[in-house]
C-alpha positions as a Python dict, from the first residue, in 0.01 Angstrom:
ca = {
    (1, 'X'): (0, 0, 0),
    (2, 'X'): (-97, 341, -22),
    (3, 'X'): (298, 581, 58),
    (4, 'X'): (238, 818, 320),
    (5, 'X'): (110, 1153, 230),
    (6, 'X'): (-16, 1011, -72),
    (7, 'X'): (-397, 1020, -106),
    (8, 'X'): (-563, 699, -208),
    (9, 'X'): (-716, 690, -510),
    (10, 'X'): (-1101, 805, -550),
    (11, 'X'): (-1363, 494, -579),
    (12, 'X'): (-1528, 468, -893),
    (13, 'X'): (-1912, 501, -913),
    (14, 'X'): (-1930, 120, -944),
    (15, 'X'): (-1698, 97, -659),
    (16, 'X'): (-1963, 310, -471),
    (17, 'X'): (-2255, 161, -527),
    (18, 'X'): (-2125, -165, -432),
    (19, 'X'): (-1991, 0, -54),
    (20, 'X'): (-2351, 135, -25),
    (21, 'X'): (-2490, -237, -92),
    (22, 'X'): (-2305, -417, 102),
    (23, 'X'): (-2346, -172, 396),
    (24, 'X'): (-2706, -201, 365),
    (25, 'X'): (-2701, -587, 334),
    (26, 'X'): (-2493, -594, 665),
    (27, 'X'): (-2697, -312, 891),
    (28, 'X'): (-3027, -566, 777),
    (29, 'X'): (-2847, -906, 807),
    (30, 'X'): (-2718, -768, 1165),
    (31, 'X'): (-3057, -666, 1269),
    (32, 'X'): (-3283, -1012, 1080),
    (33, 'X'): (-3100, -1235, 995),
    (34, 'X'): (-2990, -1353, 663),
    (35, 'X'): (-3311, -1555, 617),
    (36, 'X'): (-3516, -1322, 717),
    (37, 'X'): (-3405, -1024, 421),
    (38, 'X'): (-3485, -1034, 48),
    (39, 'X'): (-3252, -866, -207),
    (40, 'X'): (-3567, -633, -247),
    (41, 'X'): (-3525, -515, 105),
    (42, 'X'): (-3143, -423, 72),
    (43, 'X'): (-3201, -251, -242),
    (44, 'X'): (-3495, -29, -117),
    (45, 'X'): (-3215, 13, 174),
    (46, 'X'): (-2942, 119, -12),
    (47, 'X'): (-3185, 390, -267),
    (48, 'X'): (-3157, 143, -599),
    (49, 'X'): (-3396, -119, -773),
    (50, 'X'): (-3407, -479, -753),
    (51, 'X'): (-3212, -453, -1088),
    (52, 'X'): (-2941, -229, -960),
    (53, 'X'): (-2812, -422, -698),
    (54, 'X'): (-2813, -748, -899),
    (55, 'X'): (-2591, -584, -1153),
    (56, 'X'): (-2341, -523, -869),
    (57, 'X'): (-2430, -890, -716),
    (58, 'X'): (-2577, -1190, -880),
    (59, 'X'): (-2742, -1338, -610),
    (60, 'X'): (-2792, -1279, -208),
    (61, 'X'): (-2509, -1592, -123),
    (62, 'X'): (-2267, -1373, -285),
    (63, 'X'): (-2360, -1055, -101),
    (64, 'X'): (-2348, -1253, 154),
    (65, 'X'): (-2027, -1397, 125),
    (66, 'X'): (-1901, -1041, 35),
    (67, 'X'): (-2050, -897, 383),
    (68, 'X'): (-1815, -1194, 570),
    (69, 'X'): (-1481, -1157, 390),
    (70, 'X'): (-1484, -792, 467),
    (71, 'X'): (-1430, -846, 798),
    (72, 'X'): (-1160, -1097, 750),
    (73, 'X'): (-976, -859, 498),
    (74, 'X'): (-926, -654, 850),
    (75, 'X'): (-867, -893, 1076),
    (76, 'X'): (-704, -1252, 909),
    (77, 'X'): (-346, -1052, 906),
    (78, 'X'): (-343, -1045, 1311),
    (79, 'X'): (-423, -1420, 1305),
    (80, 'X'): (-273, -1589, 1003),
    (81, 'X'): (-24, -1327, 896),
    (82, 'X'): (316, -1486, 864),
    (83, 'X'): (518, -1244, 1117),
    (84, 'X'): (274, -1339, 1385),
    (85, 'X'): (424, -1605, 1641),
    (86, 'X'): (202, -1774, 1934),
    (87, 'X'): (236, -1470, 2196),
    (88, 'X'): (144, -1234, 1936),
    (89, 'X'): (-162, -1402, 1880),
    (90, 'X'): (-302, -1430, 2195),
    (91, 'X'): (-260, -1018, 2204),
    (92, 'X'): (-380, -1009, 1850),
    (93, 'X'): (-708, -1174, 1995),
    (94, 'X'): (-753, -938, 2297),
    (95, 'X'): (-675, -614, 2040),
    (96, 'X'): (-985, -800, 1818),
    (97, 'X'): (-1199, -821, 2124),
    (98, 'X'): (-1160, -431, 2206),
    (99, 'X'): (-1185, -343, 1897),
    (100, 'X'): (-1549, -502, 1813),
    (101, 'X'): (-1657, -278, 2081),
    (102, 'X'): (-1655, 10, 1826),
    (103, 'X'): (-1866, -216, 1598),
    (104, 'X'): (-2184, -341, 1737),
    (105, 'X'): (-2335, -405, 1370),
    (106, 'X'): (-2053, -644, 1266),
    (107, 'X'): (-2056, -807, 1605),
    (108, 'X'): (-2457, -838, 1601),
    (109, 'X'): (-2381, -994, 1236),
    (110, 'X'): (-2177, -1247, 1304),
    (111, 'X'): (-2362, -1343, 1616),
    (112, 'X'): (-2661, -1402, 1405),
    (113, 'X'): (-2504, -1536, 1144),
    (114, 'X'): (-2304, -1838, 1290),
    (115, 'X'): (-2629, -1937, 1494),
    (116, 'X'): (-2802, -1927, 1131),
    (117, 'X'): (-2497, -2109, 990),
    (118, 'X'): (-2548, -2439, 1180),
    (119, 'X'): (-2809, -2547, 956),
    (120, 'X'): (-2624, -2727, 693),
    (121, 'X'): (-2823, -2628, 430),
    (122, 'X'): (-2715, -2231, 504),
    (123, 'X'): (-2511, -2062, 205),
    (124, 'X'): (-2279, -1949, 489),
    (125, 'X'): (-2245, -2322, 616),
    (126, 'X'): (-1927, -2377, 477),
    (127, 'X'): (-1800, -2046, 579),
    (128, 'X'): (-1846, -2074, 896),
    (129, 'X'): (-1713, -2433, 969),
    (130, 'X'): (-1395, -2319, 755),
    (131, 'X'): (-1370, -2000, 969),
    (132, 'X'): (-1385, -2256, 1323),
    (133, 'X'): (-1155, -2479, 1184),
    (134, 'X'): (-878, -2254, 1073),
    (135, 'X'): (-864, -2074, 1445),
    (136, 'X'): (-877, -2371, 1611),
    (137, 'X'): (-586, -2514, 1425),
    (138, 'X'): (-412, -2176, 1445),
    (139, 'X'): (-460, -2112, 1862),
    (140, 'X'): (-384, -2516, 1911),
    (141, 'X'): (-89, -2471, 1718),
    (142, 'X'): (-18, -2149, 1950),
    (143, 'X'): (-108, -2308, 2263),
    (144, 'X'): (93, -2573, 2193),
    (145, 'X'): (402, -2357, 2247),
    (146, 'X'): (279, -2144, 2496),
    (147, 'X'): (136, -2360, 2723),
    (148, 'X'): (417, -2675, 2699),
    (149, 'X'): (505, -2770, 3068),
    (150, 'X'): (221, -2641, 3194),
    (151, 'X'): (-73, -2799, 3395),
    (152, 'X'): (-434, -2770, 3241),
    (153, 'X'): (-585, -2786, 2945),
    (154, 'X'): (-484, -2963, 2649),
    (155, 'X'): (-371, -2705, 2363),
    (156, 'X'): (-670, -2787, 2112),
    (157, 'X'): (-920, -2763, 2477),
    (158, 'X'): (-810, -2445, 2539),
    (159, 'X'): (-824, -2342, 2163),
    (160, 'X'): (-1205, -2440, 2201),
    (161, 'X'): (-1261, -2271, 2533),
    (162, 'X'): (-1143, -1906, 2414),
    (163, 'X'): (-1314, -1900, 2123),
    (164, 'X'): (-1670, -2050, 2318),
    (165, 'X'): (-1573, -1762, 2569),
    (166, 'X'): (-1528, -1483, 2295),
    (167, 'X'): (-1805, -1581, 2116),
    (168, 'X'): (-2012, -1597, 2412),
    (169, 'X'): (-1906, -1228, 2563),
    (170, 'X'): (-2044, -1118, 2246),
    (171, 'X'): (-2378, -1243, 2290),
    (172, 'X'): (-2396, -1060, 2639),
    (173, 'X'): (-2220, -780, 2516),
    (174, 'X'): (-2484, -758, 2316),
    (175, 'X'): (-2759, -757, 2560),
    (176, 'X'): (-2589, -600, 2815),
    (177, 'X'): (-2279, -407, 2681),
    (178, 'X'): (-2252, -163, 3017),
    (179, 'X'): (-2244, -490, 3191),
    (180, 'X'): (-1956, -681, 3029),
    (181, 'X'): (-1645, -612, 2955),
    (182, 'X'): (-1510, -858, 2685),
    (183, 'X'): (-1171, -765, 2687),
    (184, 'X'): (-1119, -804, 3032),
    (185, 'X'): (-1287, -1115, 3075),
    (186, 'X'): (-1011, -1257, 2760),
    (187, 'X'): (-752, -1106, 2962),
    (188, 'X'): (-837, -1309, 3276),
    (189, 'X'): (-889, -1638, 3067),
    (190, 'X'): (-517, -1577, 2954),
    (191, 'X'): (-417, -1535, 3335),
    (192, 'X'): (-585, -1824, 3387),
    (193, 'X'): (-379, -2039, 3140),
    (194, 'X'): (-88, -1892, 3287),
    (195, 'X'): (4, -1664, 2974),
    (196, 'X'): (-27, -1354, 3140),
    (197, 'X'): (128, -1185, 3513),
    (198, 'X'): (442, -1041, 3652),
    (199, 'X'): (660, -1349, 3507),
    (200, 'X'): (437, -1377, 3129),
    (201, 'X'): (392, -967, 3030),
    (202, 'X'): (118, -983, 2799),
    (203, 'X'): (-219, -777, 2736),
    (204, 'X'): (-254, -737, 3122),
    (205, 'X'): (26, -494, 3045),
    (206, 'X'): (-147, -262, 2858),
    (207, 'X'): (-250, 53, 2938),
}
């Protein structure tokens, strides 16, 4: 980690190149699909040949694979990291839902993406059903805790239902973001559950 005051070091050329790729290959996976966008297409994109880019990437699966785990770098600490108990999750989820308001290409990504993905044949397949299956685990395991004692859904049914209902939000947000408001809507699911109000401060609390 970088001490404070201290500048981080300069990216190499290489280092670069490879930013300018992979920002290409997201902006045209976000607005066609995966499927639908040839390694020729990013390159002419990004201002290099065909050749370029493949010196950088040997194949569009591992650009691909490369435009996911970006995201993750960001935002797999606020889920898996080991200083983050059940309550902390839950807000970790609602800051993750605010904050993909400021990133309407990433969102648009993964929405297309994980629709994509269902095909088993789909170099992001396995990605995907990995990605599923570690937050369910992690929000039952949460919900199991937070929600012990109390009437409703089982922890692993409401591990499903917020992830449906963030995933879905997006989709609107998408088509109508001046219409939705996804954070809001999470909030009121953890209300709901009983996680949140004047007994259970939580991300109703925030400002």
């Amino acid at each position: 980690m970088t001490e404070p005051g201290r500048a981080q070091p300069r990216m190499t050329k290489g280092e670069r190149t490879r930013r300018r790729i992979i920002d290409s290959a997201s902006e045209l996976f976000a607005k066609s699909g995966y499927l639908a966008v040839s390694l020729r297409d990013i390159a002419a994109h990004a201002g290099l040949t065909h050749a370029g880019v493949l010196h950088h990437f040997p194949s569009k699966e591992a650009m691909l694979l490369r435009v996911l785990s970006r995201r993750d770098e960001v935002n797999a600490p606020l889920v898996l990291g080991p200083d983050v108990d059940p309550r902390k999750l839950v807000d970790n989820l609602v800051t993750i839902t605010e904050r993909n308001t400021g990133t309407p290409g990433l969102v648009a990504l993964y929405a297309k993406l994980s629709v994509e993905a269902t095909d088993p044949e789909h170099p992001a397949h396995a990605y995907f059903q990995g990605r599923y299956r570690i937050l369910r685990e992690r929000l039952t395991e949460a919900f199991a805790v937070l929600l012990a004692d109390r009437p409703g859904p089982s922890p692993a049914v409401a591990a499903q239902q917020l992830l449906a209902l963030m995933d879905g939000l997006q989709t609107q947000w998408l088509l109508d973001p001046d219409s939705v408001d996804m954070r809001a809507a999470v909030v009121s699911f953890t209300h709901i559950l009983g996680l949140t109000g004047p007994e259970c401060p939580g991300p109703t609390d925030q400002p």
